[in-house]
C-alpha positions as semicolon CSV with decimal commas, in nm:
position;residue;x (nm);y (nm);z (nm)
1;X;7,082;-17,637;-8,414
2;X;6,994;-17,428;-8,114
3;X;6,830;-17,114;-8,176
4;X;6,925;-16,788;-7,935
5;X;6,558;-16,633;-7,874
6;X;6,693;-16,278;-7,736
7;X;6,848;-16,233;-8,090
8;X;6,559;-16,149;-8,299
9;X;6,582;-16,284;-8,672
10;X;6,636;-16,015;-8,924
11;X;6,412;-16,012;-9,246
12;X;6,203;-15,813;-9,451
13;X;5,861;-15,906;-9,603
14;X;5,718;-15,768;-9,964
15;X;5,354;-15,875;-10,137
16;X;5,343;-15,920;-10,526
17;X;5,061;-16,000;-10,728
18;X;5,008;-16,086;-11,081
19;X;4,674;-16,175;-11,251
20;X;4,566;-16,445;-11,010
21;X;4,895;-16,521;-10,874
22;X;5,010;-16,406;-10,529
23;X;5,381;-16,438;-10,364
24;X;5,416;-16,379;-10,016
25;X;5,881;-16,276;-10,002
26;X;6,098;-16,337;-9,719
27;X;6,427;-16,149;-9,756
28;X;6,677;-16,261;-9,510
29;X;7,019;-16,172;-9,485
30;X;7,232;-16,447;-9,633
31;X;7,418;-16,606;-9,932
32;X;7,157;-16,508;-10,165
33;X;6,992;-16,869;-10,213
34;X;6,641;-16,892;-10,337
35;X;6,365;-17,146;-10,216
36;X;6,054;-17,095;-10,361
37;X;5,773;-17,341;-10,249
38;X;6,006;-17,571;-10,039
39;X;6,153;-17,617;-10,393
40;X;6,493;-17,482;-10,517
41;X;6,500;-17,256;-10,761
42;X;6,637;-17,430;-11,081
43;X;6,345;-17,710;-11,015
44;X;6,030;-17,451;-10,969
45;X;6,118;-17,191;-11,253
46;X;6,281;-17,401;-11,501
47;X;6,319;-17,147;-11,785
48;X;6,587;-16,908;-11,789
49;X;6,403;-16,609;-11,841
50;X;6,162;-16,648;-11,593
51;X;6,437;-16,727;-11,371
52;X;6,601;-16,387;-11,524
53;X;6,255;-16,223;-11,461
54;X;6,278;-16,255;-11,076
55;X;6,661;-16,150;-11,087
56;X;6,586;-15,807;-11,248
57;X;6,538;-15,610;-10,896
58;X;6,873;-15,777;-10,777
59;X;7,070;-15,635;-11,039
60;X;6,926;-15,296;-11,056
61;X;7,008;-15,244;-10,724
62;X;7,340;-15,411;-10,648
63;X;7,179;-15,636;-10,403
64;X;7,257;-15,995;-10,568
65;X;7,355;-16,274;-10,356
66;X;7,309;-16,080;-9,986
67;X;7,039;-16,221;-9,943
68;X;6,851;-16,551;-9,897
69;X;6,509;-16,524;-10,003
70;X;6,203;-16,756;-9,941
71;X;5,869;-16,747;-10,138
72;X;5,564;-16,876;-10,098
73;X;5,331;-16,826;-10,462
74;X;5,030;-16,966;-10,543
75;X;4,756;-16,894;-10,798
76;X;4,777;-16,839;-11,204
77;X;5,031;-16,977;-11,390
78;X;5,429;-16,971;-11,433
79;X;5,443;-16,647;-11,589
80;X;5,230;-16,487;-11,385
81;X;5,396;-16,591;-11,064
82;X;5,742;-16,485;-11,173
83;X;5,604;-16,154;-11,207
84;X;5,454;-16,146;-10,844
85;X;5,751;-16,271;-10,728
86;X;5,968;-16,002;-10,902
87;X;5,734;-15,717;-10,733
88;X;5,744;-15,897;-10,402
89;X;6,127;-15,909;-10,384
90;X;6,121;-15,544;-10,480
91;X;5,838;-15,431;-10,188
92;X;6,078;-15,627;-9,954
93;X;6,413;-15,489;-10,062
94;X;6,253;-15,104;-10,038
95;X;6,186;-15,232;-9,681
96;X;6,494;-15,296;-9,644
97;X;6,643;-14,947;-9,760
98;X;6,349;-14,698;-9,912
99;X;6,699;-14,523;-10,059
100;X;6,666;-14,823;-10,310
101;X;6,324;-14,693;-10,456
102;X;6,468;-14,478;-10,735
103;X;6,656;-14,793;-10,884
104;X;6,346;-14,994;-10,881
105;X;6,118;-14,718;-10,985
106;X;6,326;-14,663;-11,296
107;X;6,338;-15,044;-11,376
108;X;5,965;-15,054;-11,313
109;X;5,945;-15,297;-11,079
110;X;5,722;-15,125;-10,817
111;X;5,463;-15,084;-11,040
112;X;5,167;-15,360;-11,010
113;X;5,048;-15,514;-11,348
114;X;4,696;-15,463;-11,313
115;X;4,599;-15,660;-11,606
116;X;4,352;-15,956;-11,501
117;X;4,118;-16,183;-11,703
118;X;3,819;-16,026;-11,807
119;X;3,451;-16,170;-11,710
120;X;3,227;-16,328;-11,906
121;X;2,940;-16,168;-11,978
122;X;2,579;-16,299;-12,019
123;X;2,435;-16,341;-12,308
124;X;2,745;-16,317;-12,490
125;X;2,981;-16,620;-12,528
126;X;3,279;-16,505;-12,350
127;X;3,383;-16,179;-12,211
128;X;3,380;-15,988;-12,570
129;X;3,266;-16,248;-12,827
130;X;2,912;-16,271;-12,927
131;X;2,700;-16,549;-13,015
132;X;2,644;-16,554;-13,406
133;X;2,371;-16,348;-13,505
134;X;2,107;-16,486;-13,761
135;X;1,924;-16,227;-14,006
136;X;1,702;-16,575;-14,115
């Protein structure tokens, strides 16, 4: 495969985060085949709805299967990474038209899910329970 270097390669880049899970998205013009982790797919996400999770910002804006995207997640669990991939795909696809961001907007997938695992807390037993308290 030879590779013309005056030719730069198109392809747009988002972030998404979730809990302690972070996906780095590569949007490249294309077919719209996924590889996430060197993995297809089918094999990483094995459940349809997380696999239906990541879809979402495809579908809401017409975009499904023009592009090939690449992800790189790490961090937190299944769940938690389909969700940072979901809001990386939709950072990279409102760099690739910012006309797109009142679709995603109203889907919600721009917005990031704050939510993250509380700290423990001294004296205490976790982040909210107590140790039991003895009148005798």
């Amino acid at each position: 495969m030879s590779t013309d270097l005056s030719t730069p390669r198109v392809q747009y880049y988002g972030t998404g985060k979730r809990k302690t899970a972070v996906a780095r998205v590569f949007l490249r013009p294309g077919l719209g085949h996924f590889k996430i982790n060197d993995l297809k797919f089918e094999d990483y996400f094995k459940t349809e709805t997380l696999r239906k999770i990541i879809s979402q910002p495809f579908q809401a804006t017409e975009t499904a299967g023009k592009f090939d995207v690449l992800v790189n997640v790490q961090g937190g669990g299944l769940s938690g990474q389909a969700d940072a991939v979901q809001l990386g795909i939709s950072r990279a696809l409102l760099e690739f038209n910012v006309e797109l961001r009142k679709k995603l907007r109203e889907g919600g997938f721009l917005t990031r899910d704050a939510r993250i695992k509380e700290r423990k807390k001294y004296g205490q037993k976790g982040a909210r329970k107590r140790f039991q308290y003895s009148k005798r």
